[in-house]
C-alpha positions in Angstrom: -42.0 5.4 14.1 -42.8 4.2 17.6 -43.6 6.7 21.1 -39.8 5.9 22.0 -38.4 7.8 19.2 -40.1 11.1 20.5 -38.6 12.3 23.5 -41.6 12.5 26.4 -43.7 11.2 23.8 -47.5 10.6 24.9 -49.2 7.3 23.7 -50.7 7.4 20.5 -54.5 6.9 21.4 -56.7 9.7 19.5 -59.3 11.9 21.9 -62.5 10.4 19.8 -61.2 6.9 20.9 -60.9 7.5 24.3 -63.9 9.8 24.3 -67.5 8.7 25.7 -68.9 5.3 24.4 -72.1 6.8 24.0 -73.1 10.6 22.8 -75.2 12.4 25.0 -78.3 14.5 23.3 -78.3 17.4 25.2 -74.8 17.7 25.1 -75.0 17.3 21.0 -77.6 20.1 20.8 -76.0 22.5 23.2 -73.0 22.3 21.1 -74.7 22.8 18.2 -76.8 25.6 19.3 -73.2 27.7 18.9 -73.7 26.6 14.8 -76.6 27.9 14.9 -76.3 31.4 16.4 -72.7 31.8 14.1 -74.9 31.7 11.6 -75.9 35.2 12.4 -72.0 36.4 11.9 -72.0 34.1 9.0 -74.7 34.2 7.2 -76.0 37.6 7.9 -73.1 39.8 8.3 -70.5 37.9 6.3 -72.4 36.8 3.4 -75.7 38.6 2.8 -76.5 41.1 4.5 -74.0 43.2 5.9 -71.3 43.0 3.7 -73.7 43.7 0.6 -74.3 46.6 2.0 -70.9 47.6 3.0 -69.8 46.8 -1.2 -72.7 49.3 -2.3 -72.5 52.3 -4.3 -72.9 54.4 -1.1 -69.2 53.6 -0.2 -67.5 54.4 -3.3 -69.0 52.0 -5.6 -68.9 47.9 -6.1 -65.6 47.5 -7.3 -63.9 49.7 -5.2 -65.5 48.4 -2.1 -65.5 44.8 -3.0 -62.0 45.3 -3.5 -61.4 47.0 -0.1 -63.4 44.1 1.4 -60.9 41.5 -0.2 -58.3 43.3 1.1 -59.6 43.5 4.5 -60.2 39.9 4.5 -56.7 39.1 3.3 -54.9 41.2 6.2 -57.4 39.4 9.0 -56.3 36.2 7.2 -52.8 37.1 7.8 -52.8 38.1 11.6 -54.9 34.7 12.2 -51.9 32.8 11.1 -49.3 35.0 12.9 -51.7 34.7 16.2 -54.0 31.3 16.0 -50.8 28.5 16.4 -51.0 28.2 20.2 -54.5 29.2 21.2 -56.1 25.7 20.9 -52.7 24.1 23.1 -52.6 26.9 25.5 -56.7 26.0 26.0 -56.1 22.3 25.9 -53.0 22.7 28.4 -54.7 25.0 30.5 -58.1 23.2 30.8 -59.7 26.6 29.5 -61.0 25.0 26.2 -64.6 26.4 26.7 -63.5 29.6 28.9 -61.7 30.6 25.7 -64.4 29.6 23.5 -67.0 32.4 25.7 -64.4 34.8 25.7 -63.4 34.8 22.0 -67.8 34.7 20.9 -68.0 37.7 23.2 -65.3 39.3 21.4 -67.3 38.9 18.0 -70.1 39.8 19.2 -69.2 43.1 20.6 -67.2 43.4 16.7 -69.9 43.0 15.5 -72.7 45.3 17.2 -70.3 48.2 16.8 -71.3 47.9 12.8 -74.5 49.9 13.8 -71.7 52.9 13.5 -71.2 52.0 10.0 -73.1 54.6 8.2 -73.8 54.6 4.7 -70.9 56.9 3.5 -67.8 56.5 1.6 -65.7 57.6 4.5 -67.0 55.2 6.7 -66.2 51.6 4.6 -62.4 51.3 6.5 -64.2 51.2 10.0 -66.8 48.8 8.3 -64.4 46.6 6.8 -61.8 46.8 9.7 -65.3 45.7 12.0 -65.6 42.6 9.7 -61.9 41.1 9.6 -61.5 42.0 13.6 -64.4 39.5 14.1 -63.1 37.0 11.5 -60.4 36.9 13.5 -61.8 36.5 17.2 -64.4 34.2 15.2 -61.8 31.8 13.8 -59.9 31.9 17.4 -63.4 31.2 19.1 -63.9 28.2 16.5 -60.7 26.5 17.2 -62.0 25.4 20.7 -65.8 24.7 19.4 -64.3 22.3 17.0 -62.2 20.8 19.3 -65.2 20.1 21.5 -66.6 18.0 18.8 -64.1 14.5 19.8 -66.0 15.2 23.5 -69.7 14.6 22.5 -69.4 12.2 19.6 -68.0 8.7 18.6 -66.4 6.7 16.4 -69.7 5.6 14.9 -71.3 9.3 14.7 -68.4 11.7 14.4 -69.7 12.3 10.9 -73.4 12.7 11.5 -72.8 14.8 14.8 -69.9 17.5 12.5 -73.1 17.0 9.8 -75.8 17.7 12.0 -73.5 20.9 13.8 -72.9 22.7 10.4 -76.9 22.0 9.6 -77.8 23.5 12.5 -76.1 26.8 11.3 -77.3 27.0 8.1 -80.7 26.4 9.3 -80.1 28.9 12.2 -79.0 31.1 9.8 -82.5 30.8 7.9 -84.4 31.6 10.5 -82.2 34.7 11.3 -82.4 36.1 7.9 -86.1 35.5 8.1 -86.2 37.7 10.8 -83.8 40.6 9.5 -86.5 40.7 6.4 -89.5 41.0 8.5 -88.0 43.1 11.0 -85.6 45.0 9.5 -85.4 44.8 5.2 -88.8 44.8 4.5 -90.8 45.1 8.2 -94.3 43.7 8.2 -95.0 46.7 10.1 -93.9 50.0 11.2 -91.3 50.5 14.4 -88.1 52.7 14.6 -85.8 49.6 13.2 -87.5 49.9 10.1 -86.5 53.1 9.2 -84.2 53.9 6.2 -82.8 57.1 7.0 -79.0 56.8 6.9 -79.5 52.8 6.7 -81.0 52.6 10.4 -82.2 49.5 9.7 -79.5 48.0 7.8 -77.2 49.0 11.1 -79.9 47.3 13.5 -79.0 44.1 11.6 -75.3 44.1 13.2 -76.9 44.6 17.0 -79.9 41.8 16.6 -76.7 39.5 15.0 -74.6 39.7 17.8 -77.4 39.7 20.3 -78.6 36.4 18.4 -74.9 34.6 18.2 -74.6 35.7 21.8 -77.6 34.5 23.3 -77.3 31.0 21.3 -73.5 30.5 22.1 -74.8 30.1 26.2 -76.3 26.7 26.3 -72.5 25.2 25.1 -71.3 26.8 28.1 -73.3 25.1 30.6 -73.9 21.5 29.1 -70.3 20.3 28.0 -67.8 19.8 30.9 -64.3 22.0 30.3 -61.2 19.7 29.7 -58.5 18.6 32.7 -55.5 20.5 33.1 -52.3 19.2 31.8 -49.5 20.0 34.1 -46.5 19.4 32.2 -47.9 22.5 29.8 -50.2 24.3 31.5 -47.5 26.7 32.9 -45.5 27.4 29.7 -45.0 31.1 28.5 -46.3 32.2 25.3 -42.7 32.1 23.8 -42.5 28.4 25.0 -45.8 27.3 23.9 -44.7 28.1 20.4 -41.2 26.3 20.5 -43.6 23.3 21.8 -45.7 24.1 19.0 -42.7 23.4 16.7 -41.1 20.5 18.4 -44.9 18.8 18.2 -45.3 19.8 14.3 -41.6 18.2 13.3 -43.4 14.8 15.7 -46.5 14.6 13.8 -44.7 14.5 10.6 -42.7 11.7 11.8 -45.5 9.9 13.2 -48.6 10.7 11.0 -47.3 12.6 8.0 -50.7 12.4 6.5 -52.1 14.7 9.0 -49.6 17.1 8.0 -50.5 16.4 4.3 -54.2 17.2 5.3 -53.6 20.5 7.4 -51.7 21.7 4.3 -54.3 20.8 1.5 -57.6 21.2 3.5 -56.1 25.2 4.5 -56.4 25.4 0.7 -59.9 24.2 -0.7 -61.1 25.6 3.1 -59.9 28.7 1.8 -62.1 28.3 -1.6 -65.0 27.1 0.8 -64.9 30.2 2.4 -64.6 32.3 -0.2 -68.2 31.4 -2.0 -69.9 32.0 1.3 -67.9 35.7 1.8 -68.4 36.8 -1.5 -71.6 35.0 -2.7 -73.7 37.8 -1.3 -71.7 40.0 -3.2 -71.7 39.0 -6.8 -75.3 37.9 -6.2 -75.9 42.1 -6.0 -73.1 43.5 -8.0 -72.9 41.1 -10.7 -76.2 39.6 -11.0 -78.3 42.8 -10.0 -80.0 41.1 -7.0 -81.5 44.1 -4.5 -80.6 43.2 -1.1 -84.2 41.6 -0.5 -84.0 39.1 -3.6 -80.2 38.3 -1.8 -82.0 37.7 1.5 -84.2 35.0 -0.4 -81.8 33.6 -2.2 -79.9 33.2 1.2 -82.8 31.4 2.6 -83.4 28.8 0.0 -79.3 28.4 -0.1 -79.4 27.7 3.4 -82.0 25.3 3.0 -79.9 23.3 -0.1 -77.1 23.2 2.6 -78.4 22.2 5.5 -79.7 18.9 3.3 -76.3 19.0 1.8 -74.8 18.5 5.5 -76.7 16.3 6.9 -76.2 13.8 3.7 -72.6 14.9 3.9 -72.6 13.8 7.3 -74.3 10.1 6.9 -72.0 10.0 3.6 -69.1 10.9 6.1 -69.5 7.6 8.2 -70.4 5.5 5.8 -67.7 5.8 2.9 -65.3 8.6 4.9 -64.2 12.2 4.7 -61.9 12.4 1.9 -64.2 10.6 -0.7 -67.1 13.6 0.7 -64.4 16.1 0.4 -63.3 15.0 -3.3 -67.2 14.6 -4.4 -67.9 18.1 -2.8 -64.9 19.9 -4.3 -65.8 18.7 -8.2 -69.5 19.6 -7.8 -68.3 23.3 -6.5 -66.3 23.8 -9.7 -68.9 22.5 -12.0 -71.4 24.6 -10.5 -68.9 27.7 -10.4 -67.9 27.0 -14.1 -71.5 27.3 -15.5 -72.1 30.7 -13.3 -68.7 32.3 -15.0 -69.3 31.1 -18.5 -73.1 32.2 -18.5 -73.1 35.1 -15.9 -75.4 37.4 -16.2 -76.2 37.0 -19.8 -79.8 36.0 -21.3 -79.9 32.4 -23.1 -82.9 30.4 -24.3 -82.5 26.7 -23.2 -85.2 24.2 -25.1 -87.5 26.5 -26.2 -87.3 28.5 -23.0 -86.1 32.1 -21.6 -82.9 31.6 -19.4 -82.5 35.3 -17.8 -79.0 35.6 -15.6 -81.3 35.5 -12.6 -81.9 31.7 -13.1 -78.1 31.1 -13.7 -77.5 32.3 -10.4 -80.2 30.8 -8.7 -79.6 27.1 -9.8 -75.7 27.0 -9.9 -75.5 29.2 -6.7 -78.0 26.9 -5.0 -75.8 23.4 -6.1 -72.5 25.8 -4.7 -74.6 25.8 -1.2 -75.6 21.9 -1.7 -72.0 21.1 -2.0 -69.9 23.3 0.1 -71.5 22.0 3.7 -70.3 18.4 3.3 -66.6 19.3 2.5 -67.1 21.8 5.3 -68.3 19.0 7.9 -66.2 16.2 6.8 -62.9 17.9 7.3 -63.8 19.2 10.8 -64.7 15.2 11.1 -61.5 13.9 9.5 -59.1 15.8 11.4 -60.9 15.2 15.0 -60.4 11.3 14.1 -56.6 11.9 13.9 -56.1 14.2 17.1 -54.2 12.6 19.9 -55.9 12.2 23.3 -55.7 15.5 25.1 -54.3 17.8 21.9 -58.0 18.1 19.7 -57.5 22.2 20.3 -54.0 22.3 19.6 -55.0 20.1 16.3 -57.4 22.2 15.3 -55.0 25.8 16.3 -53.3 24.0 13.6 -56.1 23.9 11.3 -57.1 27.6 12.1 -53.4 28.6 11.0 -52.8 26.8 8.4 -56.3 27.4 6.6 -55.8 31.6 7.4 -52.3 31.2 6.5 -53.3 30.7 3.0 -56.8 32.8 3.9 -55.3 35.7 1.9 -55.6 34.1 -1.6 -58.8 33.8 -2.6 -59.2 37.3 -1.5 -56.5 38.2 -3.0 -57.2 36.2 -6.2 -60.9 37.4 -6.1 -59.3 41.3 -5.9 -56.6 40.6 -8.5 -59.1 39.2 -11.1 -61.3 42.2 -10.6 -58.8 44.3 -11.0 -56.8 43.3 -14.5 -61.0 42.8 -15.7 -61.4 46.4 -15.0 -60.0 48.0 -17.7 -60.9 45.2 -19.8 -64.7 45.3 -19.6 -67.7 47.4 -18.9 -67.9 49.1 -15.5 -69.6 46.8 -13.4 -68.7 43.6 -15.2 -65.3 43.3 -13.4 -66.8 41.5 -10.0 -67.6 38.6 -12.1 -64.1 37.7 -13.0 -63.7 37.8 -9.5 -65.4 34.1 -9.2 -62.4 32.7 -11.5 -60.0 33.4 -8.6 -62.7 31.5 -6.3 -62.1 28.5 -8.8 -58.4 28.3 -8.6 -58.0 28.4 -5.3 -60.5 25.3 -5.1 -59.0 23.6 -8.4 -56.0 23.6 -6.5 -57.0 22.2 -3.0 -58.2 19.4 -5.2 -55.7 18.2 -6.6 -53.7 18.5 -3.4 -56.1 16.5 -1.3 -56.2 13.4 -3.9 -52.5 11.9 -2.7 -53.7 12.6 1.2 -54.6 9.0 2.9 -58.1 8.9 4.5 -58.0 9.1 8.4 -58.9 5.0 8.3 -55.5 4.9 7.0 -53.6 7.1 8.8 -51.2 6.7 12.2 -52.5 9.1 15.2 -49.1 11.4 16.0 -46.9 10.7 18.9 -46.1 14.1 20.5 -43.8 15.0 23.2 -44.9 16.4 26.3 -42.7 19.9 26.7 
């Protein structure tokens, strides 16, 4: 279908082509100096820290608070998708694409520093889990615009390598953060107030030195990559009218580039999965494998480590043989790995003549999870930014934010819903491993969704009206 069939239509030229011919360093690393302070919400709150100590016995016990965490999760998952569709148009329209991206970081960051009120008792694991899905939410709003940024400071020739080097950045920022939590704060090389235990001080001091850390290393992005022009013909549309554009541009990029439809759908799926294994990975590491919060911490370090490798191989793998075939790659070796940790959980085995405690289950297959979830991570931020039209890379990836939390509430829910028939079924304190088979499904499925979708080579940039 050609540009006259859509009324007002722009021309289809994507932003990456009519982007800079050349990438500018500085630019690169002040962009991905935001990676690398999220890690501090992701890696540290999220996944390893914060949220194993929000599922400990002190709220109620594992099951019960993982279960309360899922649910959490699934709600924030929910109100993204009601919520996200016009933030990235209204930015792009408005030329506010990095003003919302400082306003919706400073929102999580304040989230999250308010955890230090989460004290270790039962009564106090709504505010902790309500604290965590509020700053999903303004994190996923404040990641629409970042990812949107990434067609301004890359090319045709690095797209992949730059999306690589950005999600690399975070898990290696995310190292470094958790190597300061454990000497400061989980097991302090020396004695200060932070390091006390009394009523988990020192777990609670976490939350303010991670938002202090994603704040302080979100400013450089602010100052070093320009803010987009205003669009006129949009930039004074009400919220109401922003979503009937919304719809009128959807129906035109099915027209025009059905595939990109095809991948918002399937990508929201296995993104889902992807996030999953980072959310709850902290989580069955402690409840189901017995890992005290410090062995967690190192585990977290050396996964971080496996996945920054994994990204920045993801990344050259990205421009050389493209997204989808990363993506399809990265998907199977998730499923293998998360196979072999349900099968064997935390059982002992002896493997050629050698002791094989659960410890080392969880340690090899959960370090090949964090080798292969970084690459499928990278290359679909770098697949859909090759198929945005000029001008519309936030409302692209609004898209991408919706549609991904729109379906954000099953693995949670899958995760919960598995624990919960394995409950009656098995010892107390076995149920959180079943938990990883709703993990699976969710990834199994955006799989085989993804295998019909064209690669972006292939695929027509959308036409979209104007108004």
């Amino acid at each position: 279908m050609n540009a006259a069939a859509v009324p007002e239509a722009s021309h289809p030229t994507s932003e990456l082509a009519s982007g800079p011919v050349a990438s500018k360093k500085g630019q690169i690393l002040a962009w991905a100096s935001w990676d690398w302070g999220s890690a501090a919400f992701n890696a540290v709150m999220t996944t390893f820290v914060f949220t194993v100590y929000l599922t400990s016995n002190a709220f109620g016990g594992e099951d019960a608070a993982s279960a309360a965490l899922g649910a959490a999760l699934a709600v924030a998952g929910l109100a993204i998708a009601l919520l996200a569709p016009v933030t990235g148009q209204r930015s792009d329209a408005g030329g506010r694409r990095k003003l919302w991206l400082g306003v919706n970081t400073a929102a999580t960051a304040v989230l999250t520093a308010l955890c230090f009120f989460v004290f270790p008792q039962p009564e106090f694991l709504l505010l902790g889990v309500c604290l965590i899905a509020l700053g999903n939410v303004f994190f996923e709003f404040a990641g629409v615009n970042y990812n949107a940024m990434l067609a301004q400071i890359s090319t045709p020739k690095n797209i992949g390598k730059v999306s690589g080097f950005g999600w690399a950045m975070g898990y290696l920022g995310g190292i470094v953060a958790l190597l300061l939590v454990l000497q400061l704060f989980v097991q302090p090389s020396f004695d200060w107030f932070g390091s006390s235990t009394e009523e988990s001080l020192n777990i609670r001091l976490v939350a303010v030195f991670s938002a202090l850390w994603f704040f302080i290393f979100a400013l450089p992005v602010m100052f070093a990559v320009p803010e987009v022009s205003v669009k006129k013909d949009t930039a004074s549309l009400g919220f109401l009218a922003s979503y009937r554009l919304l719809l009128r541009r959807i129906g035109a990029i099915y027209r025009t580039s059905p595939h990109t439809i095809y991948f918002l759908l399937s990508s929201a799926i296995f993104r889902d999965g992807l996030a999953a294994v980072f959310t709850f990975g902290g989580v069955i590491a402690a409840g189901t494998f017995g890992f005290e919060l410090k062995d967690v911490i190192f585990f977290a370090i050396f996964g971080n480590v496996v996945a920054a490798v994994g990204a920045i191989i993801g990344g050259f793998l990205d421009d050389k043989i493209g997204p989808k075939a990363v993506i399809v790659l990265s998907l199977v070796g998730l499923l293998i790995s998360g196979t072999f940790i349900l099968v064997l959980g935390n059982g002992d085995y002896v493997f050629l003549g050698n002791d094989w405690p659960g410890s080392s289950t969880f340690w090899v297959f959960g370090l090949l999870l964090c080798l292969f979830v970084g690459p499928a991570q990278s290359s679909s931020r770098a697949y859909l930014a090759r198929l945005a039209p000029a001008g519309e890379s936030g409302e692209l990836f609004g898209l991408y934010a919706t549609t991904g939390r729109a379906v954000s509430f099953l693995a949670p829910t899958l995760f919960t819903l598995c624990i919960t028939i394995a409950s009656p079924l098995v010892a107390e304190g076995e149920a959180q491993r079943w938990g990883i088979l709703g993990i699976m499904v969710v990834l199994l499925a955006g799989l085989l969704v993804i295998l019909p979708v064209k690669p972006p080579a292939k695929v027509e940039i959308a036409v979209v009206p104007e108004r």
